[in-house]
VEXMAR-444519 format. One record per residue: y, z, x of N, C-alpha, C, O in turn. Coordinates in Angstrom, 3 decimals, padded with zeros to 6 digits. Layout:
// VEXMAR-444519
        n.v        n.w        n.u       ca.v       ca.w       ca.u        c.v        c.w        c.u        o.v        o.w        o.u
          Y          Z          X          Y          Z          X          Y          Z          X          Y          Z          X
...
END
This chain:
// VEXMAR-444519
        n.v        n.w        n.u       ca.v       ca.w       ca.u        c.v        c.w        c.u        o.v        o.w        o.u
   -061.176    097.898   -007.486   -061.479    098.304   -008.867   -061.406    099.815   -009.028   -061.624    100.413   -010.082
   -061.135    100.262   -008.075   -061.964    102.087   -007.915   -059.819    102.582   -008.679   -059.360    103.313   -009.556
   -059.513    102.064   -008.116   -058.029    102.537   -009.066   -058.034    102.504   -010.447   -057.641    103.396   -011.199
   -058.680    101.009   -010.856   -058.220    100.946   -012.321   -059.259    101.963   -012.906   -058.955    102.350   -014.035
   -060.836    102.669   -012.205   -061.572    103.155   -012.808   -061.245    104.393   -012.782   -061.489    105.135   -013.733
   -060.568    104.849   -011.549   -059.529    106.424   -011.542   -058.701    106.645   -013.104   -058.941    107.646   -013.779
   -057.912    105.798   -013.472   -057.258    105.538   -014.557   -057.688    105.973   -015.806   -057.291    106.811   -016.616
   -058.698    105.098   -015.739   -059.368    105.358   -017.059   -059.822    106.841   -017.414   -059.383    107.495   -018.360
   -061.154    107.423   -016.127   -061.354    108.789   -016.182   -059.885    109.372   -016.381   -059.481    109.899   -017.418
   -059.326    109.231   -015.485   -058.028    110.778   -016.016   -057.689    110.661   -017.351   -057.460    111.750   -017.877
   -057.541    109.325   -018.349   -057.203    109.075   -019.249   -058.494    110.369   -020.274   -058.389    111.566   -020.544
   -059.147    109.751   -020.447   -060.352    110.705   -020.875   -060.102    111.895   -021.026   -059.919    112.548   -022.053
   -060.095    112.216   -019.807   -060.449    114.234   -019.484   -059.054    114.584   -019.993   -059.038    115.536   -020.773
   -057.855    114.002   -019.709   -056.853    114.269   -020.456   -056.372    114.387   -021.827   -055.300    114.890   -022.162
   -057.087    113.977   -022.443   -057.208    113.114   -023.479   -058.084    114.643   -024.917   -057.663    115.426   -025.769
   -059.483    114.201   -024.283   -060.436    114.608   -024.229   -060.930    116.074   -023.889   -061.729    116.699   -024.586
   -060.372    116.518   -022.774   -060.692    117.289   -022.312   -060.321    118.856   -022.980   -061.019    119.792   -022.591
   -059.602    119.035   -023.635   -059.127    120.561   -024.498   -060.160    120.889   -025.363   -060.351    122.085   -025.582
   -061.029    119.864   -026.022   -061.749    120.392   -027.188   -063.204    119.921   -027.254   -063.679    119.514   -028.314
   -063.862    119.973   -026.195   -064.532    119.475   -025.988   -066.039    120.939   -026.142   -067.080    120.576   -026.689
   -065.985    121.743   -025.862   -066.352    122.707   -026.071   -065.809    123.930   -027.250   -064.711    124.479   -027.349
   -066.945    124.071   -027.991   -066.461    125.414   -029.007   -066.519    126.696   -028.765   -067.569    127.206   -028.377
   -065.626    127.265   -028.920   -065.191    128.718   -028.926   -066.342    129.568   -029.003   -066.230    130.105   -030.104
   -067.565    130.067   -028.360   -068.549    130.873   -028.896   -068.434    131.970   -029.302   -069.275    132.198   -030.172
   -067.757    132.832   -029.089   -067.044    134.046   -028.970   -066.560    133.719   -031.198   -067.081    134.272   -032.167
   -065.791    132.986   -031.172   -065.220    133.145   -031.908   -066.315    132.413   -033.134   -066.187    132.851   -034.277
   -066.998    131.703   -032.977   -067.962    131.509   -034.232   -068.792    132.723   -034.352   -069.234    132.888   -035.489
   -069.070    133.481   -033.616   -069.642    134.681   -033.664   -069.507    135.432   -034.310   -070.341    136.023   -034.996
   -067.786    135.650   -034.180   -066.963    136.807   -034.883   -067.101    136.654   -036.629   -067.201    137.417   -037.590
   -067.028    134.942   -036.340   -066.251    134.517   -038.001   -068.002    134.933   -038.476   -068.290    135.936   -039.129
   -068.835    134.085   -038.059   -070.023    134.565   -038.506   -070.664    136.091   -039.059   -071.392    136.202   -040.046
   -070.232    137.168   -038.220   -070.387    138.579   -039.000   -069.214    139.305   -039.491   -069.169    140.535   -039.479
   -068.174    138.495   -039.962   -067.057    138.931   -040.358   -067.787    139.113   -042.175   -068.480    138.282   -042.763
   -067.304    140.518   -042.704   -067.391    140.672   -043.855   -066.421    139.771   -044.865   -065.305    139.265   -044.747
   -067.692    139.849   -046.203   -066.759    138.452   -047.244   -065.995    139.654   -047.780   -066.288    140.835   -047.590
   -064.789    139.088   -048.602   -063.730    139.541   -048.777   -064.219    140.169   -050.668   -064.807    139.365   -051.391
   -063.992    141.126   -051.030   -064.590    141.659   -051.982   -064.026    140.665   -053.306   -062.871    140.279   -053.481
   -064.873    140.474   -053.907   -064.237    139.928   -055.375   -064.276    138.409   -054.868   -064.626    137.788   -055.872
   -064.103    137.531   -053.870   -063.912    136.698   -053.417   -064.903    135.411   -053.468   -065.771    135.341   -052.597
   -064.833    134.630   -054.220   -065.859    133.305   -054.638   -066.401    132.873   -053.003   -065.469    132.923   -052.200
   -067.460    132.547   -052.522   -067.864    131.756   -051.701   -067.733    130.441   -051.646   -068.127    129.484   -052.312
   -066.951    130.649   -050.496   -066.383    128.268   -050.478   -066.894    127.782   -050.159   -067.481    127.861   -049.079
   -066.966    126.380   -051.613   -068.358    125.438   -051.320   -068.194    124.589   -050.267   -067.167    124.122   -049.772
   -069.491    124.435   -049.956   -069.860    123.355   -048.582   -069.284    121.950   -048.385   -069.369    121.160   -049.325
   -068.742    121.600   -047.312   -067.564    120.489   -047.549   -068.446    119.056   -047.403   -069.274    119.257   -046.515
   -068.572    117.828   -047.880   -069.402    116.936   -047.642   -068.850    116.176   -046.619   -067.770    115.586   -046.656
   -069.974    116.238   -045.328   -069.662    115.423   -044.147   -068.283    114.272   -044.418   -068.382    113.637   -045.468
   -067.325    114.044   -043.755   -066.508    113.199   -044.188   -066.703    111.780   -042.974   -067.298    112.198   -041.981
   -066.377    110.413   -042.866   -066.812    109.479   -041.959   -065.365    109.572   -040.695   -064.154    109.752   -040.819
   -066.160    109.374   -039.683   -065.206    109.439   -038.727   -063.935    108.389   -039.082   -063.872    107.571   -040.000
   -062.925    108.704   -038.012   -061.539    107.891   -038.100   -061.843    106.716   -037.444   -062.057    106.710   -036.232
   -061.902    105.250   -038.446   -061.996    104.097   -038.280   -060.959    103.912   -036.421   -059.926    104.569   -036.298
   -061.214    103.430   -035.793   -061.110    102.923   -034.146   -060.657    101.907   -034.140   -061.325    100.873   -034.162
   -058.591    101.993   -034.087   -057.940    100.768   -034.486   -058.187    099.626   -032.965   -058.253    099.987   -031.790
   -058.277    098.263   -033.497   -058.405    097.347   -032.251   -057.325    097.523   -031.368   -056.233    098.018   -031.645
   -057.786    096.989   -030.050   -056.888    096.864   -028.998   -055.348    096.127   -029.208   -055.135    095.079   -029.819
   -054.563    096.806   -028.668   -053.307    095.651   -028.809   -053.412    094.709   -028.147   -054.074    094.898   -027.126
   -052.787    093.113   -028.379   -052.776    092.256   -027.715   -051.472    092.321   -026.419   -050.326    092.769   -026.416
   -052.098    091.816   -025.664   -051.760    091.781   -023.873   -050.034    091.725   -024.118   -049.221    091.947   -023.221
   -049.671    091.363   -025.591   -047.938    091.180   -025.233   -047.250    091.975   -025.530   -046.052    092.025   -025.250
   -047.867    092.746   -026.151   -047.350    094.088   -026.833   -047.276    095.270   -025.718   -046.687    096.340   -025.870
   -048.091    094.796   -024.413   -047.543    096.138   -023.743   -046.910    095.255   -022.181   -047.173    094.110   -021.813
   -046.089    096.214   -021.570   -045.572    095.928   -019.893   -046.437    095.788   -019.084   -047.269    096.695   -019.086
   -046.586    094.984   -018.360   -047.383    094.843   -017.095   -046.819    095.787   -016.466   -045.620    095.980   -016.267
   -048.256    096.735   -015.966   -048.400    097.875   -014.902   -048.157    097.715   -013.415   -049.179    097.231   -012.929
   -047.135    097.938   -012.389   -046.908    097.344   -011.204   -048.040    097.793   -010.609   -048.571    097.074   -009.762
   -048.580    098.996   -010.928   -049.985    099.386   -009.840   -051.001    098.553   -010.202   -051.926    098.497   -009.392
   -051.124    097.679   -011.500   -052.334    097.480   -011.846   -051.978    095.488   -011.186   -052.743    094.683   -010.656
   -050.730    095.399   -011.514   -050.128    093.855   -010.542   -050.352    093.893   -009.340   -050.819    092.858   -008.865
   -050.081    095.241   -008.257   -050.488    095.193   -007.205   -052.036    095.339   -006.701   -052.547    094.875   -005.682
   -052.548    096.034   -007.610   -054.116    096.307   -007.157   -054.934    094.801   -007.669   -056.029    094.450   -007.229
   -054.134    094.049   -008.672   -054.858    092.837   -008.745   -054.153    091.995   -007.461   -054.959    091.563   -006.636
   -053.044    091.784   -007.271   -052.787    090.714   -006.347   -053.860    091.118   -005.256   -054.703    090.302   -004.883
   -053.794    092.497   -004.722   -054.766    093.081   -003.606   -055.570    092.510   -003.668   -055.746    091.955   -002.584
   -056.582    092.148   -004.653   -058.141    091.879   -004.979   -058.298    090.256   -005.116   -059.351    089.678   -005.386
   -057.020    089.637   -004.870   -056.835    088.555   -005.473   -056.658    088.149   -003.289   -057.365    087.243   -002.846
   -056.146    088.570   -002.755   -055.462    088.574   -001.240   -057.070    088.746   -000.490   -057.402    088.306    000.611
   -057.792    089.410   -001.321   -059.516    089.218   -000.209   -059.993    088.515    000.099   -060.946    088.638    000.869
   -059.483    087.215   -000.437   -060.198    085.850   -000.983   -060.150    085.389    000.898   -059.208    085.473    001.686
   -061.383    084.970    001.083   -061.951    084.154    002.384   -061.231    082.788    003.083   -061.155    082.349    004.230
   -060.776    082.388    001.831   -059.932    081.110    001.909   -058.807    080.796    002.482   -057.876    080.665    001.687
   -058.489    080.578    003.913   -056.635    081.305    004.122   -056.068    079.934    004.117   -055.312    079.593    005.026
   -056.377    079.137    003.167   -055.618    077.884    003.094   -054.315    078.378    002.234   -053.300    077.791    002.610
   -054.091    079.308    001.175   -053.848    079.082    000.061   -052.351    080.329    001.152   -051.131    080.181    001.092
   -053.051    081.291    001.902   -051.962    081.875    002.904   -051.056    081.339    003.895   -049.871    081.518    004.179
   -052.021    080.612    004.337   -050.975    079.479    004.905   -050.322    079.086    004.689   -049.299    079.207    005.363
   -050.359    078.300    003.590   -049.207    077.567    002.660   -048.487    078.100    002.569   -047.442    077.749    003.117
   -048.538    079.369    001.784   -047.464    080.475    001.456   -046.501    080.702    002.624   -045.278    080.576    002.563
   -047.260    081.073    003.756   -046.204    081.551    005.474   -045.180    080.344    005.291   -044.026    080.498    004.892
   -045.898    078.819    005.719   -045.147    078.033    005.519   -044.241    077.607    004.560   -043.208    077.098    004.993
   -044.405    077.708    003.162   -043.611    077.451    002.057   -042.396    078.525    002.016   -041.306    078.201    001.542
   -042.642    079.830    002.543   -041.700    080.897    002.679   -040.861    080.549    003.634   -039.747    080.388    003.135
   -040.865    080.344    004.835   -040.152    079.803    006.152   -039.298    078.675    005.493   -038.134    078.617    005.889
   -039.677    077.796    004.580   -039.093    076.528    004.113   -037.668    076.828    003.124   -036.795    076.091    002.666
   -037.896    078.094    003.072   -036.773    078.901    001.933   -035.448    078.360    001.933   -034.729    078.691    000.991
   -034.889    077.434    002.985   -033.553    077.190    002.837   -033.541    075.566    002.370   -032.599    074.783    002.246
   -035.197    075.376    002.136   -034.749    073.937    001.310   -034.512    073.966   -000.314   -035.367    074.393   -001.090
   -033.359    073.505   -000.682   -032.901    073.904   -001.993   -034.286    073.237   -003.185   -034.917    074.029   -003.884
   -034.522    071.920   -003.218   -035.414    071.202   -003.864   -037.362    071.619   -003.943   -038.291    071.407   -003.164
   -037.268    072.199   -005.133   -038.867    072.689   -004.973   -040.261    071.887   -004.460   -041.195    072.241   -003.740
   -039.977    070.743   -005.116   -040.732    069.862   -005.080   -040.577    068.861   -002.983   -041.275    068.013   -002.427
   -040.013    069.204   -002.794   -039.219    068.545   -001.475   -039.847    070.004   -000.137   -040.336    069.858    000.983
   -039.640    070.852   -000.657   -040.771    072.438    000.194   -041.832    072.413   -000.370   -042.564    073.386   -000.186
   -042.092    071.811   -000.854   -043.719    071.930   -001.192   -044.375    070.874   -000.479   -045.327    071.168    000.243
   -043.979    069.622   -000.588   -044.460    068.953    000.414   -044.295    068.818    002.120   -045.156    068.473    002.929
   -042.877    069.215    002.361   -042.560    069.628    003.624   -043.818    070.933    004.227   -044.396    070.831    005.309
   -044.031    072.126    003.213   -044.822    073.008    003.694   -046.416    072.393    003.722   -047.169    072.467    004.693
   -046.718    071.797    002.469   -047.899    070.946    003.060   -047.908    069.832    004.246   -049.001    069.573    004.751
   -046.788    069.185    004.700   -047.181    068.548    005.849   -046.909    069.353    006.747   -047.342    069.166    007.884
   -046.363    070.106    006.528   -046.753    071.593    007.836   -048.097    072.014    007.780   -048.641    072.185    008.871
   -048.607    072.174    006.994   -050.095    073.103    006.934   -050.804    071.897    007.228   -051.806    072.229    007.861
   -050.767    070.571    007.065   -051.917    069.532    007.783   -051.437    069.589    008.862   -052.400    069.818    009.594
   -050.269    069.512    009.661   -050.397    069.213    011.124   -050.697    070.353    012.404   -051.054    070.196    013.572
   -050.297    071.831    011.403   -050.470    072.896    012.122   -051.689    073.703    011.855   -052.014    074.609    012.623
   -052.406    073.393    010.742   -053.841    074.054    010.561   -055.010    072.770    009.730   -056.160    072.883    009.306
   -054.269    071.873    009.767   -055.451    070.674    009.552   -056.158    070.836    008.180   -057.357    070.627    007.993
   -055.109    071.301    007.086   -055.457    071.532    005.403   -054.399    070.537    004.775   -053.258    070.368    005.205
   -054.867    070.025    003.886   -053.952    069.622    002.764   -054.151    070.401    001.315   -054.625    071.531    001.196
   -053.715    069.603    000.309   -052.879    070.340   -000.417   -054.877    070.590   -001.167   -055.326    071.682   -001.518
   -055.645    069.283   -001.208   -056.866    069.572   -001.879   -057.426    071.120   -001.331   -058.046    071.948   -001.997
   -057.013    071.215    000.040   -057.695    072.825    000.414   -056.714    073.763    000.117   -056.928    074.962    000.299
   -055.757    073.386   -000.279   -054.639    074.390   -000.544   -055.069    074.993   -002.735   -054.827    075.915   -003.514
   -055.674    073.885   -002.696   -055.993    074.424   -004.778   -057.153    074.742   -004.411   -057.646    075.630   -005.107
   -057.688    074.423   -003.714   -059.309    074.958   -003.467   -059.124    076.818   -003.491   -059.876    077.570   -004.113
   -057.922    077.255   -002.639   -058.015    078.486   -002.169   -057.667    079.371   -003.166   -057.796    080.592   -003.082
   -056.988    078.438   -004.617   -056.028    078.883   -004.895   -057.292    079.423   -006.291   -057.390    080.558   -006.757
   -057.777    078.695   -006.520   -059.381    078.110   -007.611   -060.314    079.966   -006.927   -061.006    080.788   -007.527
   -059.854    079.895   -005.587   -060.913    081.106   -004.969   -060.304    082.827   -005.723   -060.820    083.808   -006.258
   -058.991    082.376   -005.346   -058.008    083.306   -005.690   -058.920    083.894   -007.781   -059.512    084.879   -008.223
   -058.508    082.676   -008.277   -058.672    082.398   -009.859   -060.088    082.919   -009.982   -060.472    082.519   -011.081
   -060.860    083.470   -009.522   -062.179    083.476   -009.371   -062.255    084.861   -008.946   -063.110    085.599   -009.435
   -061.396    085.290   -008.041   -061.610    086.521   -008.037   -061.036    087.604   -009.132   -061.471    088.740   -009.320
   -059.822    086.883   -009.879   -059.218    087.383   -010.500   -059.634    087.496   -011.313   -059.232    088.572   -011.756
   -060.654    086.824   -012.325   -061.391    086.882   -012.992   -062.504    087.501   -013.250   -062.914    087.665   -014.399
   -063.330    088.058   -011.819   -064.219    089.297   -011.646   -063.318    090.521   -011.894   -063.671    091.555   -012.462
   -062.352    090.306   -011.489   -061.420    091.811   -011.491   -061.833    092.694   -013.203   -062.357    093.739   -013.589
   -060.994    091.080   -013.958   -060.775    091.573   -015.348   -062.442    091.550   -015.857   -062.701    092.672   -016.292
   -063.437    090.799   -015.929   -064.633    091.191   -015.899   -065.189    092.960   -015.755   -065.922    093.710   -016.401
   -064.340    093.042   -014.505   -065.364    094.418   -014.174   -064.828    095.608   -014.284   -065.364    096.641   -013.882
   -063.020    095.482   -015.198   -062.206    096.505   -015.679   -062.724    096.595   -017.545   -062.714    097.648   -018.183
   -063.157    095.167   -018.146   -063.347    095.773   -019.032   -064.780    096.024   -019.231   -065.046    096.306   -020.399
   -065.588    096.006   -018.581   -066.716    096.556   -018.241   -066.742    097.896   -018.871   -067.297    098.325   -019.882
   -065.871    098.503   -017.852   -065.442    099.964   -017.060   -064.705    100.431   -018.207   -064.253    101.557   -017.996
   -064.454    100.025   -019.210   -063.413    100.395   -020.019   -064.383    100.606   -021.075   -064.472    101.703   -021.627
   -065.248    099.441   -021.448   -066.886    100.010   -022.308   -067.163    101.298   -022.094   -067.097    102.201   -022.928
   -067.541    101.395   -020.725   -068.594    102.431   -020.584   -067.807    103.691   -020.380   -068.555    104.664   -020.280
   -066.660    103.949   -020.297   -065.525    105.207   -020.645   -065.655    105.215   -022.075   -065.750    106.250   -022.733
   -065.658    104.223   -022.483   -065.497    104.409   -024.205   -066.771    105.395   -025.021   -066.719    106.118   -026.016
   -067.991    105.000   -024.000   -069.232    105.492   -024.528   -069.106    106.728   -024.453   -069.140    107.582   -025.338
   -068.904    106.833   -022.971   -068.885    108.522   -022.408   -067.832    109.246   -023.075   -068.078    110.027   -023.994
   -066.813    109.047   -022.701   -066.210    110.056   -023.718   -065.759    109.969   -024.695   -065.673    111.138   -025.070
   -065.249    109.157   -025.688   -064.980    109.365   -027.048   -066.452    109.472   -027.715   -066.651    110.237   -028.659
   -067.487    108.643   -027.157   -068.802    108.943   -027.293   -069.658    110.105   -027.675   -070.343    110.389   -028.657
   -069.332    110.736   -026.406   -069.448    112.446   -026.873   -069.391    113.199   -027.169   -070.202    114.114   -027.314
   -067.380    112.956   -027.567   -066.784    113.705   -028.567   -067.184    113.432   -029.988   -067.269    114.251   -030.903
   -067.353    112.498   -030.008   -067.683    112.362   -031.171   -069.223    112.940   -031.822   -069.558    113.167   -032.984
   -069.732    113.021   -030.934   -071.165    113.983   -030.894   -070.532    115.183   -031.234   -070.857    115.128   -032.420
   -069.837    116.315   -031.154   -069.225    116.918   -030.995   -068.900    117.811   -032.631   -069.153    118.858   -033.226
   -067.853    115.951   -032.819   -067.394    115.936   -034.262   -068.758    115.833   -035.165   -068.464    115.472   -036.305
   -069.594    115.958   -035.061   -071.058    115.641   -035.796   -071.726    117.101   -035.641   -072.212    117.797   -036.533
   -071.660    117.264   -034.814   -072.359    119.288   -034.269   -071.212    119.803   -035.350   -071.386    120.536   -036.323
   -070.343    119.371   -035.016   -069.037    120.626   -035.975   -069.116    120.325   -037.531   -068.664    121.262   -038.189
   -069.503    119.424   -038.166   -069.811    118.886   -039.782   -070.710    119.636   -039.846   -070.342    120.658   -040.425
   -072.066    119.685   -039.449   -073.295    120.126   -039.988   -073.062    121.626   -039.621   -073.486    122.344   -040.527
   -072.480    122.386   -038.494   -071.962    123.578   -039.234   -071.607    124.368   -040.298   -072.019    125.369   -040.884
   -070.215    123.158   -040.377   -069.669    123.443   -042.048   -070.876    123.956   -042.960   -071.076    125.105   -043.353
   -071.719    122.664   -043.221   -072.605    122.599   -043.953   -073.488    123.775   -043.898   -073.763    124.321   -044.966
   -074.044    124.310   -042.630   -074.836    125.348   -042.798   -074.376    127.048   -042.958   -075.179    127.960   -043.154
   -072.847    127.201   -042.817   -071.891    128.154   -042.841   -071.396    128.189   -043.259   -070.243    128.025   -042.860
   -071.778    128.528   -044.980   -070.161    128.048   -045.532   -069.000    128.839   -045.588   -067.932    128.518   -046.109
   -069.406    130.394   -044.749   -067.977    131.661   -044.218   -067.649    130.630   -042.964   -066.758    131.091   -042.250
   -067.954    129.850   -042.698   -066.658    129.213   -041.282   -066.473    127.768   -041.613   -066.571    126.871   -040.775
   -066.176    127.571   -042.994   -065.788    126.375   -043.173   -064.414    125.916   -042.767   -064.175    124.839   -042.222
   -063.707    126.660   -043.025   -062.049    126.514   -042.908   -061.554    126.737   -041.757   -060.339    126.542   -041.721
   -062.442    127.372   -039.926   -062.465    127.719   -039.091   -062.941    126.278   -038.221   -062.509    125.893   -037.135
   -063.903    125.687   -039.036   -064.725    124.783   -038.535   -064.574    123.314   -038.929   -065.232    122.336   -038.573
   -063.522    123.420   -039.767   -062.876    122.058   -040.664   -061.509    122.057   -039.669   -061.533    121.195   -038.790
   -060.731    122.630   -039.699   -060.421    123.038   -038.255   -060.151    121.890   -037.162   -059.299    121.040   -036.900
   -061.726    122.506   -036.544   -061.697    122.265   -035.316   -062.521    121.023   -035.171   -062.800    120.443   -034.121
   -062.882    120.693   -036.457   -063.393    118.973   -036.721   -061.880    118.148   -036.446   -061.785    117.108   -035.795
   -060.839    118.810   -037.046   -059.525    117.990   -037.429   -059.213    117.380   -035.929   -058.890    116.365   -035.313
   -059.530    118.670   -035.820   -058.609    118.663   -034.054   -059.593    117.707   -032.687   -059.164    117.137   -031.684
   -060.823    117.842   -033.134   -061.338    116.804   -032.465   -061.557    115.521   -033.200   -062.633    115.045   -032.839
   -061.155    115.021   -033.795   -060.702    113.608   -034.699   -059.570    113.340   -034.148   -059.432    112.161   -033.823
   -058.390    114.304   -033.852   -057.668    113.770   -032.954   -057.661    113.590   -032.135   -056.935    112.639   -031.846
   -058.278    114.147   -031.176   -058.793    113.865   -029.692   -059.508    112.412   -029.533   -059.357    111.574   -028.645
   -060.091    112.399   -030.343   -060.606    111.074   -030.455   -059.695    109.649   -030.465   -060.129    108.674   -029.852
   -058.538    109.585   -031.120   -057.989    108.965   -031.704   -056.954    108.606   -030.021   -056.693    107.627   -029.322
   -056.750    109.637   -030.030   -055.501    109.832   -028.739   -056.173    109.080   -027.682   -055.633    108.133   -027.110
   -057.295    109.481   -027.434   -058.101    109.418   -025.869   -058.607    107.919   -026.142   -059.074    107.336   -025.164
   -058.560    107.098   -027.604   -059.055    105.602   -027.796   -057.786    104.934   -027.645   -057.758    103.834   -027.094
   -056.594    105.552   -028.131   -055.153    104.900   -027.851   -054.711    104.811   -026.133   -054.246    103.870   -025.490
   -054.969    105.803   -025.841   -054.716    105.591   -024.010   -055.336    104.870   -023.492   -054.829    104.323   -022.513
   -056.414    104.590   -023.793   -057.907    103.311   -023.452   -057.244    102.001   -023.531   -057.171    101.143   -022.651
   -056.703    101.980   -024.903   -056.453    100.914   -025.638   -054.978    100.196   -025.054   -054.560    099.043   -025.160
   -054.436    101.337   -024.439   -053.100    100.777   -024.192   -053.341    100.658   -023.144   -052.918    099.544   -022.834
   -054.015    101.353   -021.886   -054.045    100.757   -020.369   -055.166    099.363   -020.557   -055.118    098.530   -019.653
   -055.971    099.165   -021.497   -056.525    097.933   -021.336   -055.520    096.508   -021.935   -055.937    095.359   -021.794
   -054.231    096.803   -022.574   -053.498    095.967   -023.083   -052.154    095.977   -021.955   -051.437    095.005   -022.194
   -051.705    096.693   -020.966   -051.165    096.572   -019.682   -052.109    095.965   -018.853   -051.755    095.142   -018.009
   -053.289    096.293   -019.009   -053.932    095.252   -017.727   -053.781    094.384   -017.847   -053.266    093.712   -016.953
   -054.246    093.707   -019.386   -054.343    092.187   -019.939   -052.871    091.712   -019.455   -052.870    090.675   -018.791
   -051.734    092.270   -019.673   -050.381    091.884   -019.444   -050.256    091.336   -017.842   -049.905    090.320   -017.242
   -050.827    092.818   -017.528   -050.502    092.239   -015.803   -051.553    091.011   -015.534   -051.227    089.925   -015.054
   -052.305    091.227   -015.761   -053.487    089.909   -015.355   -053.017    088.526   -015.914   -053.405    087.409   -015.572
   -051.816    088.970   -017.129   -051.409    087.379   -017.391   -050.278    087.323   -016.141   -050.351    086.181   -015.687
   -049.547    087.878   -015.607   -048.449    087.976   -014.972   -049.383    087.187   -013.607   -049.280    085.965   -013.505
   -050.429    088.097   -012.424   -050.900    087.323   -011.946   -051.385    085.668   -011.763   -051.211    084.834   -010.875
   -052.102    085.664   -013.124   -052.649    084.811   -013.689   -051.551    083.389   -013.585   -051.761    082.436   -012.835
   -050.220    083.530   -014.632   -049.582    082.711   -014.225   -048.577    082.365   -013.048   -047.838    081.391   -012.903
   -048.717    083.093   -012.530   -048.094    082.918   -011.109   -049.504    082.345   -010.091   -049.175    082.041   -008.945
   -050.505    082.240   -010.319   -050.923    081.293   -009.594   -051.111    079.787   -010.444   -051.342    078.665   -009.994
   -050.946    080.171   -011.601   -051.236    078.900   -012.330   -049.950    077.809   -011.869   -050.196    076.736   -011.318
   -048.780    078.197   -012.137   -047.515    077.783   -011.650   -047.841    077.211   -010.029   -047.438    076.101   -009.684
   -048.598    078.088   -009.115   -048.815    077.161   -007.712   -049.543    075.965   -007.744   -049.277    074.927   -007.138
   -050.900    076.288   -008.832   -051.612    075.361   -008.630   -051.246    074.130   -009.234   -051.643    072.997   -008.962
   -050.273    074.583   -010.263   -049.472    073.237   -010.843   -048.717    072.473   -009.735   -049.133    071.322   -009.603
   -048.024    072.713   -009.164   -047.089    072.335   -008.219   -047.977    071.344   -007.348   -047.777    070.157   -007.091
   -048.777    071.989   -007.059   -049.759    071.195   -005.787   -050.643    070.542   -006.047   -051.435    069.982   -005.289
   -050.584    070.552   -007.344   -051.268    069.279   -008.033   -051.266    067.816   -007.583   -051.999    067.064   -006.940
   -050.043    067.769   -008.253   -049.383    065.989   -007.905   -050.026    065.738   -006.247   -050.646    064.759   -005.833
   -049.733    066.665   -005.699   -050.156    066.138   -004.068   -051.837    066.283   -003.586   -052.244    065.983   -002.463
   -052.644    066.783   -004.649   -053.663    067.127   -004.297   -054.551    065.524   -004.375   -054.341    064.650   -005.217
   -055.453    065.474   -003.371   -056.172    064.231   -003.307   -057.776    064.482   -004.507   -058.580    065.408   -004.390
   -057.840    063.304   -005.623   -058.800    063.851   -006.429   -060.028    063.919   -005.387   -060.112    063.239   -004.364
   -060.994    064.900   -005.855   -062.555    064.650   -005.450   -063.180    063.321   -006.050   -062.715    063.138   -007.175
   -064.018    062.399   -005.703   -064.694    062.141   -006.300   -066.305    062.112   -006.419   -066.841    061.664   -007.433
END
């Protein structure tokens, strides 16, 4: 998980990170800067509501990420179960039988006579696999919450310190309207990079996802029910 959570932070600070702090130096200046003679004082701007936070795209709209395919298969390969590996060694070795259905059972009566599994321990492993894969995406969008809090979170604290400025200054309104703009965009950017590595994950996690679904289909027909 520590990759996909690398991700996210750089996303952030990248994102995020230019405007995150105000210029002190320079509210200073604008602050004892003389008003301009003859010159009306500009009225106070009324707080305006932040930029509505468009939803996530759905999982088809973006490419599955090969780092984020490989760091799931990885997490998916921990699994305790080496029925579901086995199979695989064997079903791979079987590569020159043309008929799918004809290596699938050939590799399962390989895996009962050479490691004493059938195909019921072969979906069992596969169910272990599905299980882990499922904590994965669990504990990425977790992780994807609590980035959301922290930093667009804060920025947006930020964008709230910089309004009530306006309001109490009205010589650095146009200095300070500004630099509201510019962190509204920051905001916006640093929720779109969020938004789009959480809609590549979803992609890759379907990519995983059905590539074991496709095994466990297969080994179905041969699997003995529980009862």
């Amino acid at each position: 998980m520590s990759g996909f959570l690398d991700k996210l932070k750089d996303v952030g600070k990248d994102a995020l990170g230019t405007f995150v702090e105000f210029d002190e130096e320079a509210e200073a200046a604008a602050a004892h800067a003389p008003a301009r003679p003859g010159a009306p004082a500009p009225a106070a701007a009324a707080p305006s509501a932040p930029a509505p936070v468009a939803a996530p795209p759905m999982a088809g709209s973006a490419a599955p990420d090969p780092e984020f395919v490989a760091q799931l298969n990885s997490a998916v390969d921990a699994s305790k179960n080496a029925a579901y590996g086995q199979f695989r060694t064997l079903f791979g070795a079987l590569a020159a039988v043309g008929d799918e259905t004809q290596r699938t059972q050939l590799a399962l009566a390989a895996a009962q006579a050479s490691h004493g599994i059938g195909a019921g321990q072969v979906s069992e492993a596969i169910d272990d696999r599905l299980r882990l894969l499922a904590e994965e995406r669990a504990a990425f969008e977790n992780a994807v919450k609590l980035e959301v809090e922290q930093s667009v979170g804060g920025t947006m604290a930020e964008v709230d310190k910089a309004r009530a400025e306006i309001a109490r200054k009205q010589e650095e309104i146009r200095a300070l309207e500004a630099r509201a703009a510019e962190l509204e965009a920051s905001v916006r950017e640093a929720r779109a990079a969020l938004d789009s590595n959480s809609a590549r994950f979803q992609a890759s996690y379907q990519v995983v996802e059905a590539g074991l679904a496709a095994e466990r289909a297969r080994i179905a027909p041969f699997a003995t029910p529980k009862l």
